[in-house]
VOGU-3710 file (C-alpha; in Angstrom, 3 decimals, decimal comma):
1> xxxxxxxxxx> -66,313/106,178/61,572  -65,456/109,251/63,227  -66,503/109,976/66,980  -69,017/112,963/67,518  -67,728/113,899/70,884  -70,631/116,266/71,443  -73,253/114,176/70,436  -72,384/111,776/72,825  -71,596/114,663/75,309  -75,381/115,426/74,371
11> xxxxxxxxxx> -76,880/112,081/74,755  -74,780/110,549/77,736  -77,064/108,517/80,401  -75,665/110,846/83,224  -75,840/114,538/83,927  -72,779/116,357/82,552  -71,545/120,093/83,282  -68,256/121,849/82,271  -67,285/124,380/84,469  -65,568/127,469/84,731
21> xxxxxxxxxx> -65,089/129,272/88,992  -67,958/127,243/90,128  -70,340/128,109/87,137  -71,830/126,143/84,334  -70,490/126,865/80,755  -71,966/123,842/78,987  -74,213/121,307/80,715  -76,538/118,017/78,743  -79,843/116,973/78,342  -79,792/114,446/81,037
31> xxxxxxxxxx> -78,522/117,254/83,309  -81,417/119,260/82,266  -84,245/116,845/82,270  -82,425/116,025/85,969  -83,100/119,257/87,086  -86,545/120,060/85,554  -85,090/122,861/83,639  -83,784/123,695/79,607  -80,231/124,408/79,156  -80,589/127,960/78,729
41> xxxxxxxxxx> -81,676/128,253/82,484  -78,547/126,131/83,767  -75,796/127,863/80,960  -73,960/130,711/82,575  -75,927/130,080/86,220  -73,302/129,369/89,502  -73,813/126,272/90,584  -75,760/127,728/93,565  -78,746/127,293/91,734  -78,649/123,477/91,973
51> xxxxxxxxxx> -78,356/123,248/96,167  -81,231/123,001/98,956  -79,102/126,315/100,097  -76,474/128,754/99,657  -74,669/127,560/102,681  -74,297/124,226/101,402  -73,323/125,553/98,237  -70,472/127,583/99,919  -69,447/124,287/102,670  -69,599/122,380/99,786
61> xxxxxxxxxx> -66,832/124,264/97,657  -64,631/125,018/100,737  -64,674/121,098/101,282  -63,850/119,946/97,788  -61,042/122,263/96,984  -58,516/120,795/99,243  -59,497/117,275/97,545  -59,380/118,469/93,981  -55,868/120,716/94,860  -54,319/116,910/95,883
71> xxxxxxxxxx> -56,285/114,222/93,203  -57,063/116,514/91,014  -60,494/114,848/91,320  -63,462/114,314/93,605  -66,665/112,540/94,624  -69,758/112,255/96,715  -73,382/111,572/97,345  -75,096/114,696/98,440  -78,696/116,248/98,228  -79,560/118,672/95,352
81> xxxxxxxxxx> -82,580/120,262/94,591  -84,724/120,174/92,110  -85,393/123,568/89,921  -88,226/123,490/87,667  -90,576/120,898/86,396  -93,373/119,056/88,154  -90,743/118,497/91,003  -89,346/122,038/91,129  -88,201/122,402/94,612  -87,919/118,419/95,128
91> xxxxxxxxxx> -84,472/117,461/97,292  -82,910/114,437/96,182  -80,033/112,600/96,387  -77,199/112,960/93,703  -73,813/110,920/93,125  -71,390/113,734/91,930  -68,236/113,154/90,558  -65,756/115,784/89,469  -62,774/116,938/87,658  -60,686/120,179/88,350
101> xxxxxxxxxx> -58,767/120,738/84,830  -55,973/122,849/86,917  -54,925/121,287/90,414  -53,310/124,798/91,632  -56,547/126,541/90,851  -59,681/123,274/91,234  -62,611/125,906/90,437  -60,533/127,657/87,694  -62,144/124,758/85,071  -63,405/121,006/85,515
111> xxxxxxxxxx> -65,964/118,659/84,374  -68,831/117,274/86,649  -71,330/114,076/86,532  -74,253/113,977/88,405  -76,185/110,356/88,973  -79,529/110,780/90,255  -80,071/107,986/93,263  -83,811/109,130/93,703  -84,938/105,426/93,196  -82,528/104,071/95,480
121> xxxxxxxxxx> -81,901/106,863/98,085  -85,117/108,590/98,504  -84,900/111,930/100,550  -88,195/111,010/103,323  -87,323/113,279/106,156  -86,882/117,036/106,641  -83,378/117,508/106,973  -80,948/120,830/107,679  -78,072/121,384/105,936  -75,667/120,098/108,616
131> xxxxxxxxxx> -77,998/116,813/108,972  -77,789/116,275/105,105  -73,680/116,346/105,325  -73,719/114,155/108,616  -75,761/111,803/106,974  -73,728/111,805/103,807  -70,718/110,648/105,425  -72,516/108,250/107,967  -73,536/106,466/104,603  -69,910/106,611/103,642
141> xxxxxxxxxx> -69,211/104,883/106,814  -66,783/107,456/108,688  -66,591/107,684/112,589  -67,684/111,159/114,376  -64,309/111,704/115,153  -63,896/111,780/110,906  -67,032/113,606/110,072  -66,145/115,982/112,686  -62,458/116,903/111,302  -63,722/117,429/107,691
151> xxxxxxxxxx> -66,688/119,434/108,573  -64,693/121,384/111,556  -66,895/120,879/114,191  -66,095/119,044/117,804  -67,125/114,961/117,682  -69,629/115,999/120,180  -71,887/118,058/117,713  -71,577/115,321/115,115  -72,788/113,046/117,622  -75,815/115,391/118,220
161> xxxxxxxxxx> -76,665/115,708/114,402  -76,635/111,388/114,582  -78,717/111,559/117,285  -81,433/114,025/115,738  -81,164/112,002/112,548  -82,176/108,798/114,446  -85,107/110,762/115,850  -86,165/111,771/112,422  -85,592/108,252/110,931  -86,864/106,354/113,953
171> xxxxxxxxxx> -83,622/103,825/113,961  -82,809/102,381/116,951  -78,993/102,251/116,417  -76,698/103,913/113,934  -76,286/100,539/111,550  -80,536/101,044/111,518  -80,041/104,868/110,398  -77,626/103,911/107,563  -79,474/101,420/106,249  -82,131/103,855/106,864
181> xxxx> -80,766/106,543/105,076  -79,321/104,014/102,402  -82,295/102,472/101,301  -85,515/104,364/102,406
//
């Protein structure tokens, strides 16, 4: 029996996009029923369209191309938001995973899966950009003194972003907030 790669393309149980300089040329169902929209709103569109902002869209890209010019590939857990549907608007946390086709040139072409962690990783607090990457990488388990180098921002500052998170989550010390953030 021969293989219909785009049927199972189609049909795979994770959100699936093809890209081409940080837009969508092909994208699934399960992308589209993940974002609330039909693939003819999501075909052609910059990624953009998919983040809380268009500063996280642009931190986002700067941070990953470094990553995909060395592996070649990349992954992390960060908050997307919802564009159409009854959740249009709706932030929520996504596992993305990623491909560049070309090393030299990581937004010339790659392939992307997005994992929707909304049941396990609700998004309960108002966060800012900044707090949403802190809080990605506290998850990930990385010191300030980490977070701070790969954002580019002193220690200090990531330390006030933790702080402000614990406010917002009401944990009493930073194993509470990432269990916090991990689970609530």
């Amino acid at each position: 029996m021969d293989l219909d790669y785009r049927l199972a393309f189609d049909l795979a149980p994770v959100g699936l996009a093809l890209s081409r300089n940080r837009s969508i040329i092909d994208c699934n169902q399960h992308l589209c029923e993940m974002f609330g929209v039909e693939r003819k709103q999501l075909v052609g569109q910059s990624f953009q369209v998919m983040y809380p902002s268009a500063d996280e869209y642009e931190r986002t890209g700067a941070r990953i191309a470094p990553l995909l010019n060395r592996t070649g590939t990349y992954a992390d857990n960060r908050i997307m938001k919802r564009m159409g549907g009854q959740f249009a608007g709706e932030a929520f946390w996504c596992h993305v995973t990623g491909r560049a086709l070309n090393r030299d040139a990581p937004h010339e072409a790659g392939i992307w899966c997005f994992e929707d962690l909304r049941a396990s990783r609700p998004v309960k607090a108002e966060l800012t950009a900044r707090e949403r990457e802190v809080a990605a990488y506290l998850i990930q388990g990385l010191t300030s003194k980490l977070i701070a180098k790969i954002l580019g921002i002193s220690p200090r500052t990531v330390e006030i972003y933790r702080a402000r998170l614990m406010r917002k989550y009401q944990a009493a010390t930073t194993a509470d907030l990432v269990h916090k953030l991990s689970v609530d």
